[in-house]
C-alpha positions in Angstrom: 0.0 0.0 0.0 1.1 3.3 -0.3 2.1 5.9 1.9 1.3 8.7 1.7 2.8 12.4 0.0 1.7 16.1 2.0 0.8 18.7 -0.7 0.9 22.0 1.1 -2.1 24.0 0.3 0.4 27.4 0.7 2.6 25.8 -1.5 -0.2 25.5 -4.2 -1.7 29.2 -3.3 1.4 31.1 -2.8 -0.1 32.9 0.1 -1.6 31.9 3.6 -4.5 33.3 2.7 -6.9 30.5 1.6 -9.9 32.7 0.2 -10.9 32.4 -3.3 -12.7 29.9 -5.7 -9.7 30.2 -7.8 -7.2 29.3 -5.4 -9.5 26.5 -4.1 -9.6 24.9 -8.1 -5.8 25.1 -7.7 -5.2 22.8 -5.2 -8.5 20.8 -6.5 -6.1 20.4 -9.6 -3.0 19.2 -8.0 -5.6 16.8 -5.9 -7.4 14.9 -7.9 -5.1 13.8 -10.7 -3.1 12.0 -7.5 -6.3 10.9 -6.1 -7.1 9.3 -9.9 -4.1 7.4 -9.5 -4.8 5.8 -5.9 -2.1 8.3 -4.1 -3.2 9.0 -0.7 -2.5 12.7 0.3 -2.2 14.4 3.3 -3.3 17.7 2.6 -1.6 20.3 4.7 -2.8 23.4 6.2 0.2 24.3 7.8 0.7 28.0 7.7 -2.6 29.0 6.5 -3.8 32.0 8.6 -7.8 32.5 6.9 -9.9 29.6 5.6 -13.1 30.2 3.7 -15.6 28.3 2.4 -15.7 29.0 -1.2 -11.8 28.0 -1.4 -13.1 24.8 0.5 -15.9 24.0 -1.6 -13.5 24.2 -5.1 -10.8 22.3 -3.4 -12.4 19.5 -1.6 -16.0 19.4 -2.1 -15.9 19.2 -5.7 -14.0 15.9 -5.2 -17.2 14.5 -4.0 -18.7 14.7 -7.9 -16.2 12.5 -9.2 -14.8 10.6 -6.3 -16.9 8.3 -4.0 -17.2 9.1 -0.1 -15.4 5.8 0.7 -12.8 6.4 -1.6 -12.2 10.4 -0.3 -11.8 9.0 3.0 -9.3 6.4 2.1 -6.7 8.8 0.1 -7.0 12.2 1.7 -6.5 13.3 5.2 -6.5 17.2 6.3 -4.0 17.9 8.8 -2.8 21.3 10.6 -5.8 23.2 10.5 -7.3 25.2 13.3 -10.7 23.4 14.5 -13.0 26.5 13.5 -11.5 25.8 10.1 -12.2 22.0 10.6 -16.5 22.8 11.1 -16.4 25.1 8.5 -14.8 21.5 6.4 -17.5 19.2 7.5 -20.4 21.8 6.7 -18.2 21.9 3.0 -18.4 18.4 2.8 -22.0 17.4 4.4 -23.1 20.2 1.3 -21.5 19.1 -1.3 -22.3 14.7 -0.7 -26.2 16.2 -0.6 -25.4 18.7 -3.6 -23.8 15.6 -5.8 -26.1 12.9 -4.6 -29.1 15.2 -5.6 -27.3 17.5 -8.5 -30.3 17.8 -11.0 -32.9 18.9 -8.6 -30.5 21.4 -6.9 -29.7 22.7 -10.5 -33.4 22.4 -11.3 -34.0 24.4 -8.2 -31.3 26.9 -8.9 -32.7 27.8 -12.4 -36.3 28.2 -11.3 -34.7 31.1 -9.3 -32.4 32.6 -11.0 -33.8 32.1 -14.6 -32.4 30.6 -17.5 -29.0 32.9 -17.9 -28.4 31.9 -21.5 
């Protein structure tokens, strides 16, 4: 089996600021092609100062649309990250297993709202 390899999230972001949807498909990027190939990451917050949720939800909670729950839990671990960061994580997560396991009524939802934008 394999160990596993730390990615650190500053590394990815260049900054310890962990705040933007880009930044968050950055480190989604450097994830899931590892994840694809049955690495198991530890995914390191070390040094980040300010965790938001939209950063969260592009770098881990899209994983959920393509990778399974069991297999998530199996290759990545998040380490070094304060514990109000850590419940803002779980709420990231709990949204986006309900989001992929019910994605056409969500989207359905979303564009009796908003309106067809096209």
């Amino acid at each position: 089996m394999k160990e596993f390899i730390t990615v650190r999230v500053i590394d990815i972001v260049g900054s310890s600021l962990c705040v933007s949807a880009d930044d968050g498909q950055l480190v989604y990027e450097k994830i899931a092609p590892l994840l694809r190939e049955g690495t198991k990451i530890n995914l390191s917050f070390s040094g980040a100062e300010t965790i938001i949720s939209s950063f969260l939800n592009a770098a881990i909670g899209q994983l959920y649309g393509e990778f399974s729950e069991g297999q998530i839990r199996a290759q990545l671990t998040v380490s070094e990250m304060a514990q109000d960061d850590l419940v803002i994580l779980k709420r990231v997560v709990e949204n986006a297993k309900n989001y992929f396991a019910h994605r056409e009524n969500y989207d359905r939802a979303w564009q009796a709202e908003v309106g067809d934008a096209e």
